[in-house]
GUFITI-165221 format. One record per atom (N, C-alpha, C, O): x, y, z. Coordinates in steps of 0.1 Angstrom, whole numbers, padded with zeros to 4 digits, always signed. Example, Ala and Ser with C-alpha at 12.3 -4.5 7.8 and 13.67 -1.06 7.14 Angstrom:
<kezas>
+0132-0057+0078;+0123-0045+0078;+0132-0033+0078;+0142-0033+0085;+0128-0022+0071;+0137-0011+0071;+0129+0000+0079;+0134+0011+0080;
</kezas>
This chain:
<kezas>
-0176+0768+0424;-0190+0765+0424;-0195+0762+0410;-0205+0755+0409;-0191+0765+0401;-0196+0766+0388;-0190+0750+0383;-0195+0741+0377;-0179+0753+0390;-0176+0735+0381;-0187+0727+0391;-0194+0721+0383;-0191+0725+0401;-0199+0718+0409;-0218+0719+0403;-0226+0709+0403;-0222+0730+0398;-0232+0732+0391;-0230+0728+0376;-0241+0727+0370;-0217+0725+0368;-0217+0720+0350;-0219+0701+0355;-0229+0694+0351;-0208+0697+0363;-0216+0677+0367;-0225+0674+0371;-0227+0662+0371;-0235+0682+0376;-0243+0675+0383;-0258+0670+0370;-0262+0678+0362;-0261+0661+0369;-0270+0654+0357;-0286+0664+0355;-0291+0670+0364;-0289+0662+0347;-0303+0668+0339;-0312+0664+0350;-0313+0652+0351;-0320+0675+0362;-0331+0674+0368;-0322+0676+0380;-0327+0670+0389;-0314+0679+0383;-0307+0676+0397;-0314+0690+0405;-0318+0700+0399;-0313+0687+0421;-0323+0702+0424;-0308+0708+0433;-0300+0702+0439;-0309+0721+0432;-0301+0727+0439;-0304+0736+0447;-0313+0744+0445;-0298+0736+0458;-0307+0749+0469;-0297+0760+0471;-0285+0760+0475;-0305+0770+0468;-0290+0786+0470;-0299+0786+0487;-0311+0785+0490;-0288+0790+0495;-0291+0788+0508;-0289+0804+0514;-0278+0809+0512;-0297+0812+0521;-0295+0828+0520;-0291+0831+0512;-0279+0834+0512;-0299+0830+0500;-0301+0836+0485;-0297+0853+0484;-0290+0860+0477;-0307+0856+0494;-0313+0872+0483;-0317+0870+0472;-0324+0860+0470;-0314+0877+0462;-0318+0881+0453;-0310+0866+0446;-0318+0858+0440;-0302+0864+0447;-0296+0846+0439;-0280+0854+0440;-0275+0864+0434;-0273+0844+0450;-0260+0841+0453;-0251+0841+0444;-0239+0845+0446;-0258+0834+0428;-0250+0831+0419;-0259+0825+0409;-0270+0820+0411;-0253+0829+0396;-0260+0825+0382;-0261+0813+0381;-0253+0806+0386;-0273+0807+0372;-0275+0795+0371;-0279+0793+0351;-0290+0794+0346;-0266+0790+0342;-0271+0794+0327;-0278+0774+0326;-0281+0770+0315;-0278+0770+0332;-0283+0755+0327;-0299+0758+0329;-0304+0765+0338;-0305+0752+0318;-0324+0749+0318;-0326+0738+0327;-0337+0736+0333;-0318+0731+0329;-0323+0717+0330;-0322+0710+0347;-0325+0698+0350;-0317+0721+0354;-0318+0722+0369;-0324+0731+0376;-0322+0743+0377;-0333+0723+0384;-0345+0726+0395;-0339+0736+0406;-0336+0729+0416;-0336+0749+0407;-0331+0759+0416;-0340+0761+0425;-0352+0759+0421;-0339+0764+0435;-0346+0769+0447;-0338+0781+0457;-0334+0777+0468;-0338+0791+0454;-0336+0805+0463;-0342+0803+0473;-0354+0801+0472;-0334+0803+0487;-0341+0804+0502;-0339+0811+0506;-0329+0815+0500;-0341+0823+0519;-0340+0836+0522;-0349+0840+0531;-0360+0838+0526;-0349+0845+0543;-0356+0851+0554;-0368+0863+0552;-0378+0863+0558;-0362+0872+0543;-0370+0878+0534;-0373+0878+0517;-0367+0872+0508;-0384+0886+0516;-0383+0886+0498;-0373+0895+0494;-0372+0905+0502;-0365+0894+0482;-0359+0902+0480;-0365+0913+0469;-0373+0911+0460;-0360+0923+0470;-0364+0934+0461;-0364+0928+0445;-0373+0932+0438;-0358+0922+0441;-0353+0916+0424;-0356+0904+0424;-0357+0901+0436;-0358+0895+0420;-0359+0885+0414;-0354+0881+0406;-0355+0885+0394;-0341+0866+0412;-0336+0858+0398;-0340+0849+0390;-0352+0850+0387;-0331+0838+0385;-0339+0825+0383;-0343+0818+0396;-0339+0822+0407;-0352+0806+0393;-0356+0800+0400;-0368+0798+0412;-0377+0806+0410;-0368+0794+0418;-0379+0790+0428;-0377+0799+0440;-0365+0798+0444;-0385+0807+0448;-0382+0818+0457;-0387+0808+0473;-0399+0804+0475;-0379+0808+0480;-0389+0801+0495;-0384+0810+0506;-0373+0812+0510;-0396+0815+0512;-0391+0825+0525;-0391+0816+0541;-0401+0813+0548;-0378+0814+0543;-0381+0799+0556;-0367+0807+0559;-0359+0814+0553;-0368+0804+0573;-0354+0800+0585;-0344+0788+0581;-0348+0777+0586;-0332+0789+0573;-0322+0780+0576;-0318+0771+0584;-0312+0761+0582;-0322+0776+0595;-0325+0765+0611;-0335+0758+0609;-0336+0748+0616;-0346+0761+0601;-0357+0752+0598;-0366+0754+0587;-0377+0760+0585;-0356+0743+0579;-0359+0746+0562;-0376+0738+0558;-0380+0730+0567;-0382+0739+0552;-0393+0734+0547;-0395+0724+0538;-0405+0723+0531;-0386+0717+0537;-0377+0704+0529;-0377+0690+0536;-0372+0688+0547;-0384+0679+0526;-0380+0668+0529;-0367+0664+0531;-0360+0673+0527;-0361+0655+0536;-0349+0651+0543;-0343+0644+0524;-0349+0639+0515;-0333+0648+0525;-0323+0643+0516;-0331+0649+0500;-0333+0640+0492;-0334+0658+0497;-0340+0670+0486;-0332+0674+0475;-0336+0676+0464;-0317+0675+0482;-0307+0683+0472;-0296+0676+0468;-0288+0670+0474;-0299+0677+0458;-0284+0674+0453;-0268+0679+0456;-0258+0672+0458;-0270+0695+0455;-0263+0707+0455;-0266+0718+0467;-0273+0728+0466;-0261+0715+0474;-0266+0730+0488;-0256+0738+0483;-0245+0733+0480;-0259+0752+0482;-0250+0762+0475;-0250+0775+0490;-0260+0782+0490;-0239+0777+0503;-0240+0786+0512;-0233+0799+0509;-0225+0803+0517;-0234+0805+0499;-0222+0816+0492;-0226+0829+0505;-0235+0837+0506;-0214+0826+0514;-0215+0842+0518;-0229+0844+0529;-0234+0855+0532;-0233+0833+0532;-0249+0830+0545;-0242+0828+0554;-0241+0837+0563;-0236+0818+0555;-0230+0811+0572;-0229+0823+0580;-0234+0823+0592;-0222+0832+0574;-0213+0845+0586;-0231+0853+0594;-0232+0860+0604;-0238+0850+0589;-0252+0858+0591;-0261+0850+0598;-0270+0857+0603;-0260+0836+0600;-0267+0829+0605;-0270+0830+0620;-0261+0827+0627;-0281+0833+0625;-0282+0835+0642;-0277+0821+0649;-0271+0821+0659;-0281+0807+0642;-0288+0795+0649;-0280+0787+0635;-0285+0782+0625;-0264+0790+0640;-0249+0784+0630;-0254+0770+0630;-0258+0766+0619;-0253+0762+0642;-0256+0748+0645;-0272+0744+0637;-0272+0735+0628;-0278+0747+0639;-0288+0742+0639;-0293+0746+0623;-0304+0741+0621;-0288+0752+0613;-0287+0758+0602;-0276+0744+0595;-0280+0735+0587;-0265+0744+0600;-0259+0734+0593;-0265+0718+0595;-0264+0710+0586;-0273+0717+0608;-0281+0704+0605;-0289+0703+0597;-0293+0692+0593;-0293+0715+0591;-0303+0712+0582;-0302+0706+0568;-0308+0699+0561;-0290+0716+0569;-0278+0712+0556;-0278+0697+0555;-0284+0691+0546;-0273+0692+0565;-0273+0680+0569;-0283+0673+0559;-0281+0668+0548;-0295+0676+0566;-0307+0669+0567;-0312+0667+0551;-0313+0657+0544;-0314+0682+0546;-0322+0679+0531;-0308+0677+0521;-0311+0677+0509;-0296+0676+0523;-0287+0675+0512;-0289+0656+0512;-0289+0647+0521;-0290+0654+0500;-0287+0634+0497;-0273+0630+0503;-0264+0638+0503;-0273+0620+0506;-0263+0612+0511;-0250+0611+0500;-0239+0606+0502;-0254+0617+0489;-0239+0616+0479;-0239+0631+0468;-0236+0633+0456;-0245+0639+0480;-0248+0655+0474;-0234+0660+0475;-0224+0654+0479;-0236+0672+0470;-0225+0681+0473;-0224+0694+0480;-0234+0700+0477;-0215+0700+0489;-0218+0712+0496;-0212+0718+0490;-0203+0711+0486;-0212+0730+0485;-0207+0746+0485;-0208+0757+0493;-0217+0765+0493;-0192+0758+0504;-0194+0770+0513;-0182+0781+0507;-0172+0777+0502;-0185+0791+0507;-0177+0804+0510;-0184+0817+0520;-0195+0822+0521;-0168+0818+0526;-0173+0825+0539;-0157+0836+0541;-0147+0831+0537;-0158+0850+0547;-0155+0859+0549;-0144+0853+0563;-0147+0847+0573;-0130+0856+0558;-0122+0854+0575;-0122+0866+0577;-0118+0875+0569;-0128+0866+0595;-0129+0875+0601;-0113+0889+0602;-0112+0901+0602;-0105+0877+0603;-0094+0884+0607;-0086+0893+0597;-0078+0901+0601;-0093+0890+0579;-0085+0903+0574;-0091+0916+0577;-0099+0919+0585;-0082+0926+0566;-0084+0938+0564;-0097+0938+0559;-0105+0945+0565;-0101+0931+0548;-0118+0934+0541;-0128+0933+0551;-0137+0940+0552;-0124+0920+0559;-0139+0917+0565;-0139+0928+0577;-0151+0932+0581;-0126+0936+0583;-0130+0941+0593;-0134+0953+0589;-0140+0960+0596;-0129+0958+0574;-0136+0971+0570;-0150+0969+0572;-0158+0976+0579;-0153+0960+0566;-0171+0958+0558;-0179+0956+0577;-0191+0958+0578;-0172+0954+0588;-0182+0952+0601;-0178+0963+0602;-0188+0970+0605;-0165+0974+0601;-0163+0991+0613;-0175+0999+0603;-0182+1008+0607;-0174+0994+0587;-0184+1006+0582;-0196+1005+0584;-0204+1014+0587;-0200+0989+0582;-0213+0986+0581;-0225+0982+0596;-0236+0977+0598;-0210+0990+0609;-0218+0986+0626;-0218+0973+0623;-0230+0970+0626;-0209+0959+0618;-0214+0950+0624;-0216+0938+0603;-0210+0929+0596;-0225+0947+0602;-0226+0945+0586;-0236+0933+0588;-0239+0928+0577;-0241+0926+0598;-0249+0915+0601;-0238+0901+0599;-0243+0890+0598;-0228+0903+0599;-0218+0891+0604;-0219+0885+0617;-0208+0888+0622;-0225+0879+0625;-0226+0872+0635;-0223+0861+0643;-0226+0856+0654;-0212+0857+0628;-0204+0843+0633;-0192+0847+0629;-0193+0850+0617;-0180+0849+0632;-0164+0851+0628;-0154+0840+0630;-0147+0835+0637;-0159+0840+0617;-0148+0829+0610;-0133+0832+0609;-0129+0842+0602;-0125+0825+0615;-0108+0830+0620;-0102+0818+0615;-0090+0819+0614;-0106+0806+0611;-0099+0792+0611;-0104+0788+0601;-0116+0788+0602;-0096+0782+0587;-0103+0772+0577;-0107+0760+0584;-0119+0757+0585;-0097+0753+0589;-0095+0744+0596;-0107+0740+0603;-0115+0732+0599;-0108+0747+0617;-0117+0747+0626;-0132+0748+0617;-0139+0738+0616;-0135+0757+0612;-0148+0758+0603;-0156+0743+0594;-0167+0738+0596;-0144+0740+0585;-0145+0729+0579;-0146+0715+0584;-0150+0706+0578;-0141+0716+0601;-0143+0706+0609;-0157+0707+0615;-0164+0697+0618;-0162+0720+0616;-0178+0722+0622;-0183+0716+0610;-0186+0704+0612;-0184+0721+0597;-0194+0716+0587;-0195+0704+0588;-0206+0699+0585;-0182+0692+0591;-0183+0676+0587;-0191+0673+0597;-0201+0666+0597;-0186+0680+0607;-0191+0678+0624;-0209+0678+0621;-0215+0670+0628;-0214+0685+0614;-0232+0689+0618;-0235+0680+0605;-0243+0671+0607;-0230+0681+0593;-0235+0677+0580;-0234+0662+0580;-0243+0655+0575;-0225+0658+0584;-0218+0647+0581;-0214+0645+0563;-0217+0637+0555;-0204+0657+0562;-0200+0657+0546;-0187+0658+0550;-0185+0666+0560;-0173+0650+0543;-0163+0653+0543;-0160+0666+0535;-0165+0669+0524;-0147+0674+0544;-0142+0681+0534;-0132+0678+0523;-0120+0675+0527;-0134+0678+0508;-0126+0680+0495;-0116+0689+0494;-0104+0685+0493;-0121+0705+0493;-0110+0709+0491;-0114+0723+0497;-0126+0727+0500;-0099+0732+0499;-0103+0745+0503;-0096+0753+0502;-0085+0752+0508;-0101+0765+0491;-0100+0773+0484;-0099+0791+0488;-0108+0798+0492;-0084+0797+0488;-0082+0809+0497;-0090+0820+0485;-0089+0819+0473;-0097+0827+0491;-0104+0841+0481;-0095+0853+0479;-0084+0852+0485;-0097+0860+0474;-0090+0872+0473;-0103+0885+0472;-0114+0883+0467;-0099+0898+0478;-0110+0906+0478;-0110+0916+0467;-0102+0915+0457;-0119+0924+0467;-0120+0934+0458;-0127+0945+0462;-0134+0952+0455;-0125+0945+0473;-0135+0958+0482;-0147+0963+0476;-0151+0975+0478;-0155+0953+0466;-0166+0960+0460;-0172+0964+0464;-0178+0972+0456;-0178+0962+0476;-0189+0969+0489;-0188+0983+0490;-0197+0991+0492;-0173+0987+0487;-0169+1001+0489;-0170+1009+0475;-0169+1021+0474;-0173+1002+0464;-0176+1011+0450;-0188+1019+0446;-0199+1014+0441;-0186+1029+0448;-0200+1037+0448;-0210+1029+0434;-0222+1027+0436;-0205+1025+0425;-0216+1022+0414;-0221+1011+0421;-0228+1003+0414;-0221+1007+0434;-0228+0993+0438;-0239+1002+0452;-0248+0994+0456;-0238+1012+0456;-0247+1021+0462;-0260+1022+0463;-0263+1032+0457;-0271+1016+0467;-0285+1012+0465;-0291+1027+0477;-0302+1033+0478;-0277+1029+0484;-0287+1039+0498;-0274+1048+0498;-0263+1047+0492;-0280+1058+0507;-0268+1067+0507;-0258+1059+0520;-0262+1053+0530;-0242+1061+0514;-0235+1053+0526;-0230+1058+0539;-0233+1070+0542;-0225+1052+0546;-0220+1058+0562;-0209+1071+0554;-0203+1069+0543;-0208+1081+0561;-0201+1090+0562;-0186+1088+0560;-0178+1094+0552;-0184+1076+0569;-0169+1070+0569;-0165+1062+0555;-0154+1056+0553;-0175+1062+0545;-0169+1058+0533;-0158+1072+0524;-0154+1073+0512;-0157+1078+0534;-0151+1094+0532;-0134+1089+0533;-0125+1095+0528;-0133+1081+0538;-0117+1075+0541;-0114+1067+0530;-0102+1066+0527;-0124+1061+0523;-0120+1057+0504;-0120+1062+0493;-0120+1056+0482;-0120+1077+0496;-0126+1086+0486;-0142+1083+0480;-0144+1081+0468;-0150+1083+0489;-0162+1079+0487;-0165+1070+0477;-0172+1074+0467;-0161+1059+0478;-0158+1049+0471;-0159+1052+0452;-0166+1051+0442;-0148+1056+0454;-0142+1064+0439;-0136+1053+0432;-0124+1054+0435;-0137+1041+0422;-0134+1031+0415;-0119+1032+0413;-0112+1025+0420;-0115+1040+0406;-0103+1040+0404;-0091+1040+0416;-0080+1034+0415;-0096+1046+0427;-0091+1045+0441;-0090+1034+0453;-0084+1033+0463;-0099+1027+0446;-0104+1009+0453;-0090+1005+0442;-0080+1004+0448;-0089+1003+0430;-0082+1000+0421;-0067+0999+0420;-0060+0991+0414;-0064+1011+0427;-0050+1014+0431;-0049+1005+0443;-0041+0996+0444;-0058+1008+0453;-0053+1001+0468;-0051+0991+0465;-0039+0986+0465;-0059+0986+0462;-0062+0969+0454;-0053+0964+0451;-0051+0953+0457;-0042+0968+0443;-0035+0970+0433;-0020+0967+0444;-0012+0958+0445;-0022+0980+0451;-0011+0979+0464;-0011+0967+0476;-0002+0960+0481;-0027+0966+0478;-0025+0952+0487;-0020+0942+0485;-0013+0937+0494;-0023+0936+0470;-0019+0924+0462;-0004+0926+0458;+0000+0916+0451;+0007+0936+0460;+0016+0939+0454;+0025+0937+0468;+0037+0938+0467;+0018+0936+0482;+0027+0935+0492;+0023+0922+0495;+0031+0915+0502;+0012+0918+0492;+0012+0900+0495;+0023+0890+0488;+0029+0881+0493;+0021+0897+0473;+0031+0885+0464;+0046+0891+0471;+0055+0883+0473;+0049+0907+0475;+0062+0908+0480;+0065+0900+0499;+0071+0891+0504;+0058+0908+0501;+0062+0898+0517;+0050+0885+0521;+0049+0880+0532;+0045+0882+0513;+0034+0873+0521;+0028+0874+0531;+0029+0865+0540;+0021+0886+0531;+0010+0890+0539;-0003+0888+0533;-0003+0882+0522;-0013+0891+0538;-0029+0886+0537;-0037+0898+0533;-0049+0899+0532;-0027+0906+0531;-0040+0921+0529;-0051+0920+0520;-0061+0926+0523;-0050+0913+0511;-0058+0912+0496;-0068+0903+0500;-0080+0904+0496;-0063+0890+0510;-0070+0878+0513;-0084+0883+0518;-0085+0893+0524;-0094+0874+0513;-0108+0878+0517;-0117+0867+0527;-0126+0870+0536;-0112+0853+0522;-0119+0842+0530;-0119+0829+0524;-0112+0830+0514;-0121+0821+0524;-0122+0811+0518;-0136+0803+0512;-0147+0804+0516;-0131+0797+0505;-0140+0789+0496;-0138+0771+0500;-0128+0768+0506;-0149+0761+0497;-0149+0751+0508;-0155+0739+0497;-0163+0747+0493;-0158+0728+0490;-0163+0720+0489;-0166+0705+0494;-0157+0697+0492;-0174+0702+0498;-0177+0685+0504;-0187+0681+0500;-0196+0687+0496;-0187+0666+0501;-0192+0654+0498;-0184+0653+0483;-0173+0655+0479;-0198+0649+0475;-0193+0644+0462;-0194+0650+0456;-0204+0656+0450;-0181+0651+0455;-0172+0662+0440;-0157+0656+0437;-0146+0662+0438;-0158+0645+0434;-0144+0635+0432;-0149+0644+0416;-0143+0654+0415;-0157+0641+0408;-0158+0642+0395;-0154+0657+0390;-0150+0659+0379;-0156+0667+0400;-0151+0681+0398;-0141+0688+0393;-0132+0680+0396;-0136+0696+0387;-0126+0701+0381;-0117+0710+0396;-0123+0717+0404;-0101+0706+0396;-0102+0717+0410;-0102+0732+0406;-0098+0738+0396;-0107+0736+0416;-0106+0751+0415;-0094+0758+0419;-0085+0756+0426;-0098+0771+0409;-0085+0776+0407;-0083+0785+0420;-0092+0784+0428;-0074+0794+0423;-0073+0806+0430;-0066+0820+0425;-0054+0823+0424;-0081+0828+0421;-0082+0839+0413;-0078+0853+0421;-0084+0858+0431;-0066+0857+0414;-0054+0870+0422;-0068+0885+0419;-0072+0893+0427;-0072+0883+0404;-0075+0896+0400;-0093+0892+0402;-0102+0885+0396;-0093+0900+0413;-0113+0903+0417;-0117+0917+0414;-0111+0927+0419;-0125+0919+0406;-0129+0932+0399;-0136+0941+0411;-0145+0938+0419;-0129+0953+0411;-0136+0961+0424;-0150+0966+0421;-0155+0974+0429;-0157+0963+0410;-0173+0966+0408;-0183+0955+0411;-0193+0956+0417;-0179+0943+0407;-0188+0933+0401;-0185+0919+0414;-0192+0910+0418;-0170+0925+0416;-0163+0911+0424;-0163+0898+0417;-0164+0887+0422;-0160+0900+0405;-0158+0886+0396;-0150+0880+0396;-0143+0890+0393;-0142+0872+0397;-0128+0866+0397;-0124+0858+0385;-0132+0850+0380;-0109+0861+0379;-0106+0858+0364;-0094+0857+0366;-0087+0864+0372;-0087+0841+0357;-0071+0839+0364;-0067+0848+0349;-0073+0853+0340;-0052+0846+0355;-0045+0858+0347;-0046+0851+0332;-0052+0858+0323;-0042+0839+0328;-0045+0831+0313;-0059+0838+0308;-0057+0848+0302;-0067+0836+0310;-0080+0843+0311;-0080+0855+0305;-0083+0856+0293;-0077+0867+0314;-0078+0881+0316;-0068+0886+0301;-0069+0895+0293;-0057+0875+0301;-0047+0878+0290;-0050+0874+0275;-0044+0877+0265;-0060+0865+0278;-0063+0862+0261;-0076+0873+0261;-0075+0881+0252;-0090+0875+0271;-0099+0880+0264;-0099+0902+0272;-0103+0911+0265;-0096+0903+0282;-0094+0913+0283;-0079+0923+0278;-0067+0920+0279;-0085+0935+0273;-0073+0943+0269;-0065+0948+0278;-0070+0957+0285;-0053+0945+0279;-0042+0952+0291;-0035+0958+0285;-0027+0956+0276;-0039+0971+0293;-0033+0987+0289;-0021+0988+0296;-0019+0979+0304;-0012+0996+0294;+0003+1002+0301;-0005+1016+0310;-0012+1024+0304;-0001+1018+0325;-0005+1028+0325;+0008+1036+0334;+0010+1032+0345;+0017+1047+0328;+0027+1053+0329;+0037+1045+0328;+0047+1046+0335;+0036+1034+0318;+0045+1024+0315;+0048+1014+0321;+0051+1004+0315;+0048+1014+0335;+0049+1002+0345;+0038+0994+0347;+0040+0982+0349;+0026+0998+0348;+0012+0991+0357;+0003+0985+0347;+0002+0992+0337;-0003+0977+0347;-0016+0972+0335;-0026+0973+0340;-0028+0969+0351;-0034+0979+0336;-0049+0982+0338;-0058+0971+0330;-0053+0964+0321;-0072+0969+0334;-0081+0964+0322;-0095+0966+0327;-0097+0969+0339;-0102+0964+0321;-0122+0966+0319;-0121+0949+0325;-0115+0939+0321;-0132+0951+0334;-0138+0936+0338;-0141+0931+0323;-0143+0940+0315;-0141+0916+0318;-0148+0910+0313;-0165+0911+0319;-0174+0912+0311;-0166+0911+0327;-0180+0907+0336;-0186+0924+0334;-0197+0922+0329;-0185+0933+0335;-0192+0943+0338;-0185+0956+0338;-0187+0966+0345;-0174+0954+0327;-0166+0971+0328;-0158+0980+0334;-0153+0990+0330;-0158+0972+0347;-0153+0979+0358;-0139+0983+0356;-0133+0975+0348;-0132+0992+0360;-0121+0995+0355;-0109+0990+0369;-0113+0992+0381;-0094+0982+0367;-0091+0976+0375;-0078+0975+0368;-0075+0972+0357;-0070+0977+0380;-0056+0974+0376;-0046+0955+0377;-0046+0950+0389;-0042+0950+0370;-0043+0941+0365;-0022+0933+0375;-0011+0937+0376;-0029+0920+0379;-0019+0918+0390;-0016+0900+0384;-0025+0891+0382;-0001+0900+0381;+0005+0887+0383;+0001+0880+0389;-0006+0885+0398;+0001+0865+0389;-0007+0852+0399;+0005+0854+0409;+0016+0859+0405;+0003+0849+0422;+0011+0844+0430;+0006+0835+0439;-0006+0837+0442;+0015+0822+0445;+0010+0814+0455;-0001+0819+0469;+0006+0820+0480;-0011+0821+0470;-0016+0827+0482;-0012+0824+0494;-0008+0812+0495;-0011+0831+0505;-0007+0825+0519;-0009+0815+0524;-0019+0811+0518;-0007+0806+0531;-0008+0795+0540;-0022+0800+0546;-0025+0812+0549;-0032+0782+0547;-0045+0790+0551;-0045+0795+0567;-0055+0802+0571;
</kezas>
């Protein structure tokens, strides 16, 4: 997403689409943001706040430059008719950004048994299939598509706004360092047998982004912040400790979080 937000030219408008509070940072002055969202949110980010239905945005036809869906689709009552709209106010040579939750790992089914559901209302099981609905309603081809990796951050108590379900008692009440080990173990049986435990969902871009940098696919997701950082990265600016001599630990760059520190490996087949 970030490379898709650095090309786009001085004044371009972008729409964070079920925003909340803002999907994602925006450090450029020089682009017109607009947060959309069903409700107000408690905080306030950058940019332009609009309280409208995704099935029926408040936007002239062809508006955006940039439709930004980080993590909306799975929540959407009225899927169809939410992506026409997409359709509708994105320009004929805009660009989409989706990421979205596959239903079928370990994360997403945690985040619906703890959260009753967690307001996911579309289950996403197929890149494939998905990426064929978006061309299907938008009319945007798909470019490229990008596997996620999790970080169970939903389950870290320092992200706790309410008291949590009872059953967060089976992660050691979301104890950082205990997300950090699992973490650590998921990702250590994926790179060994090529399993999905770690996998979280994918990431998606279409229309116009020939000019884009490709994106990478980031192993190490911080279990506080959920930031993602390739290993080059983590190895020039974060400090990697030994911990009992075999394991590397390190502090998020992004926000401190403490996290044990994992080799790249090819991700699963999508």
């Amino acid at each position: 997403m970030l490379h898709l937000l650095q090309i786009l030219p001085a004044g371009a408008r972008v729409l964070d689409l079920g925003a909340g509070s803002g999907s994602f940072p925006v450090e450029r002055q020089d682009l017109y943001l607009v947060r959309l969202d069903l409700e107000r949110p408690h905080r306030l980010g950058t940019g332009a706040y609009v309280l409208a239905d995704a099935a029926r945005m408040p936007f002239p036809a062809h508006s955006f430059d940039l439709v930004v869906s980080n993590h909306s689709l799975e929540h959407f009552p009225e899927l169809h008719a939410a992506l026409c709209e997409v359709g509708r106010v994105l320009k004929p040579d805009g660009a989409l950004y989706i990421a979205v939750p596959d239903a079928s790992t370990f994360t997403d089914r945690v985040y619906r048994w703890l959260g009753r559901g967690g307001g996911h209302v579309n289950p996403f099981c197929s890149a494939a299939e998905l990426a064929a609905l978006v061309t299907r309603f938008t009319g945007q081809p798909r470019r490229s598509t990008i596997v996620l990796f999790s970080s169970l951050s939903f389950l870290n108590s320092h992200n706790f706004v309410s008291p949590p379900p009872r059953r967060i008692a089976l992660f050691a009440f979301g104890n950082e360092k205990f997300l950090a080990i699992l973490m650590a173990i998921l990702r250590g049986c994926d790179r060994r047998f090529g399993t999905r435990w770690s996998v979280y969902g994918w990431s998606f871009r279409f229309g116009n982004v020939r000019d884009a940098e490709p994106a990478e696919v980031w192993i190490n997701v911080c279990v506080r912040c959920g930031a993602g950082h390739s290993e080059a990265y983590l190895r020039k600016h974060a400090t990697l400790r030994r911990v009992a001599g075999l394991f590397a630990s390190y502090r998020c760059p992004a926000c401190g979080g403490f996290n044990f520190f994992s080799p790249e490996f090819t991700p699963p087949a999508l």
